[in-house]
C-alpha positions as CSV (number, residue, x, y, z in Angstrom):
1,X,7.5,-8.7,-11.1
2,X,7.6,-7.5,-7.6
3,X,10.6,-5.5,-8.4
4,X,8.7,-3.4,-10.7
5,X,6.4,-3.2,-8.1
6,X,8.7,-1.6,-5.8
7,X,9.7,0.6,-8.6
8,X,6.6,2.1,-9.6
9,X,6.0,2.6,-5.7
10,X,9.7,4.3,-5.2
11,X,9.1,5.9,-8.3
12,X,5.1,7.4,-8.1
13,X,3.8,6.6,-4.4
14,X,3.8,10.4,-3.5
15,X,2.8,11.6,-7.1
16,X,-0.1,10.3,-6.7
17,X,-1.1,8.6,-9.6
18,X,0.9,6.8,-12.5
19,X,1.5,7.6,-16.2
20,X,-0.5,5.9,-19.0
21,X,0.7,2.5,-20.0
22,X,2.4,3.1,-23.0
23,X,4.6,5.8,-21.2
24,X,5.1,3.8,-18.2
25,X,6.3,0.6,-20.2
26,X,8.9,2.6,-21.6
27,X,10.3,3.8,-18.6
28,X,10.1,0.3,-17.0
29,X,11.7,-0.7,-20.4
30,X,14.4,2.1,-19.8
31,X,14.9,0.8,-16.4
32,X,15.9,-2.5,-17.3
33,X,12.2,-4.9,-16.9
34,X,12.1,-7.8,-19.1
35,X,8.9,-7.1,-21.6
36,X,7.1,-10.4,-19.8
37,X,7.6,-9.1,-16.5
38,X,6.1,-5.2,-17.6
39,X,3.4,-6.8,-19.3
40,X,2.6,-8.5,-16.1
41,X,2.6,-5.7,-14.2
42,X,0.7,-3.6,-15.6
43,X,-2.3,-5.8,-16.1
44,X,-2.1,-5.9,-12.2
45,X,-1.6,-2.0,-11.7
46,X,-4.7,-2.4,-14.1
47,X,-6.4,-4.4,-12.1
48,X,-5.8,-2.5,-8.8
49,X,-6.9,0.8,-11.1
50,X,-10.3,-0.7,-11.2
51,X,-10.7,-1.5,-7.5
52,X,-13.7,-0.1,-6.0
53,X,-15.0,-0.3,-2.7
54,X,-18.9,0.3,-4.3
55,X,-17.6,-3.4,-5.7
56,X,-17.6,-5.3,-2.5
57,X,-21.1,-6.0,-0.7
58,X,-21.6,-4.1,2.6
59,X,-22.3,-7.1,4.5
60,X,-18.6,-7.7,4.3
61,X,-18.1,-4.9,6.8
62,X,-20.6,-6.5,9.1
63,X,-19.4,-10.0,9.2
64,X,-16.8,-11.6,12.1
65,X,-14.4,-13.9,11.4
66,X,-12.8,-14.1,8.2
67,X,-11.9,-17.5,6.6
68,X,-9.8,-18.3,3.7
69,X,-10.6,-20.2,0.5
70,X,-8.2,-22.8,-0.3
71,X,-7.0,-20.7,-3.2
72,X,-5.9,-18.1,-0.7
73,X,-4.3,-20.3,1.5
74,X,-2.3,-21.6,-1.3
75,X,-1.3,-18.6,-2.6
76,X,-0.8,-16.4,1.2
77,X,1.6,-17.3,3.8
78,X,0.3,-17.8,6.7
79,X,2.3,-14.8,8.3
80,X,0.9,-12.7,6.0
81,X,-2.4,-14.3,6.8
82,X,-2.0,-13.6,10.1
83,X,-0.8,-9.9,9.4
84,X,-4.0,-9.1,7.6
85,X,-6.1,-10.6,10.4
86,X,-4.1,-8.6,13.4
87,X,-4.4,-4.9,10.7
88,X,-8.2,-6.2,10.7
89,X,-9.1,-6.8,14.0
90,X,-7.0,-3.8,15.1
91,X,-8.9,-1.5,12.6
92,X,-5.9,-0.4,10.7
93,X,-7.5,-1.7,7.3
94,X,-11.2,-2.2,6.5
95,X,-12.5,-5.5,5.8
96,X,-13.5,-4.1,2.8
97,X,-9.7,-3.1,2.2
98,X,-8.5,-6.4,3.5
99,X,-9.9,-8.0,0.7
100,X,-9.0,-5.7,-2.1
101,X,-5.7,-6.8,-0.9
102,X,-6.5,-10.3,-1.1
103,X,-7.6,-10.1,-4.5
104,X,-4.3,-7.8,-5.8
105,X,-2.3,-11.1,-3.7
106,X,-4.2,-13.8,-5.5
107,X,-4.2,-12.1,-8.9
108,X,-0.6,-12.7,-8.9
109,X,-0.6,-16.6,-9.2
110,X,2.2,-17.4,-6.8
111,X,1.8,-19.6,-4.2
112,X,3.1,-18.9,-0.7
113,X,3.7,-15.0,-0.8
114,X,5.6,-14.0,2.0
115,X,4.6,-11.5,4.3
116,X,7.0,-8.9,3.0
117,X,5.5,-9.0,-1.0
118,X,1.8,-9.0,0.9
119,X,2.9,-5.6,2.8
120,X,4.3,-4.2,-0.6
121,X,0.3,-5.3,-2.0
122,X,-1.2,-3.6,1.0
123,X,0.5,-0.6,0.7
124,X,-0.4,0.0,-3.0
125,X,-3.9,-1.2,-2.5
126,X,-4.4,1.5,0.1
127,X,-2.2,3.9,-1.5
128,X,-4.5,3.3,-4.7
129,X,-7.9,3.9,-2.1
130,X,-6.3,7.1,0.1
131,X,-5.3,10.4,-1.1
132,X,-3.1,10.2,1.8
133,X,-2.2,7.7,4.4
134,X,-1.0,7.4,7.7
135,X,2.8,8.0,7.6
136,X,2.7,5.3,10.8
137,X,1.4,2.9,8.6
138,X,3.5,3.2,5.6
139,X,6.7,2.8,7.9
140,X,4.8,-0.3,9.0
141,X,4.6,-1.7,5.8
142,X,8.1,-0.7,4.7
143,X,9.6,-2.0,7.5
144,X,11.5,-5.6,6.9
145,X,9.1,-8.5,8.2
146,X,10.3,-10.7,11.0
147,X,8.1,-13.7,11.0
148,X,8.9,-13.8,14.7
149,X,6.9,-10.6,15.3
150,X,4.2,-8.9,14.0
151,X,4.5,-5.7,16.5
């Protein structure tokens, strides 16, 4: 799934939004997905349609530390863990944004995401929440991950 993933963000990150479903399952179709795999896909590009910010309670902006459920920590690495705490506490991503990306990373029912698919959920999740964004950060999060280094 991640592959189509990467295609719809190859194919409609600067165009701003994405077709209906019915189109865009025929030109995943045309592309070569497995019917399983578009299905899957878009119920998450569904999903990440319907992310609000109004949806999260403000308290979340005012609170320190995050911790993880055990869900999360099954399912996110812990270098991607650590990424999304080091974009948090350097204000690159809201707390509000960090979990939208959280939920977009759990919804996907695989355990252990590496940091690279996480960076691939954070840039559609913030994609999906800015008009435009910060051509600094997009490199950031296109750029190959080295577990070594974070920056």
């Amino acid at each position: 799934m991640f592959d189509i993933l990467r295609f719809l963000f190859e194919s409609y990150f600067y165009a701003g939004s994405y077709p209906d479903s019915d189109k865009l399952s025929l030109k995943l179709s045309a592309a070569g997905f497995e019917d399983e795999d578009i299905s899957q896909a878009l119920a998450w590009l569904t999903g990440l349609k319907q992310l609000s910010q109004a949806d999260y309670p403000d308290v979340i902006n005012n609170n320190g530390e995050r911790c993880y459920a055990g869900l999360e920590i099954k399912r996110i690495s812990p270098e991607a863990r650590r990424f999304l705490t080091l974009w948090g506490h350097h204000k690159i991503i809201t707390p509000v944004e960090r979990e939208m990306i959280l939920d977009r990373a759990v919804a996907l029912g695989r355990e252990n995401l590496p940091l690279s698919k996480v960076k691939l959920i954070a840039l559609m999740v913030l994609r999906n929440q800015h008009e435009e964004l910060d051509p600094m950060i997009v490199e950031d999060l296109l750029a190959p991950a080295d577990p070594g280094v974070l920056h």
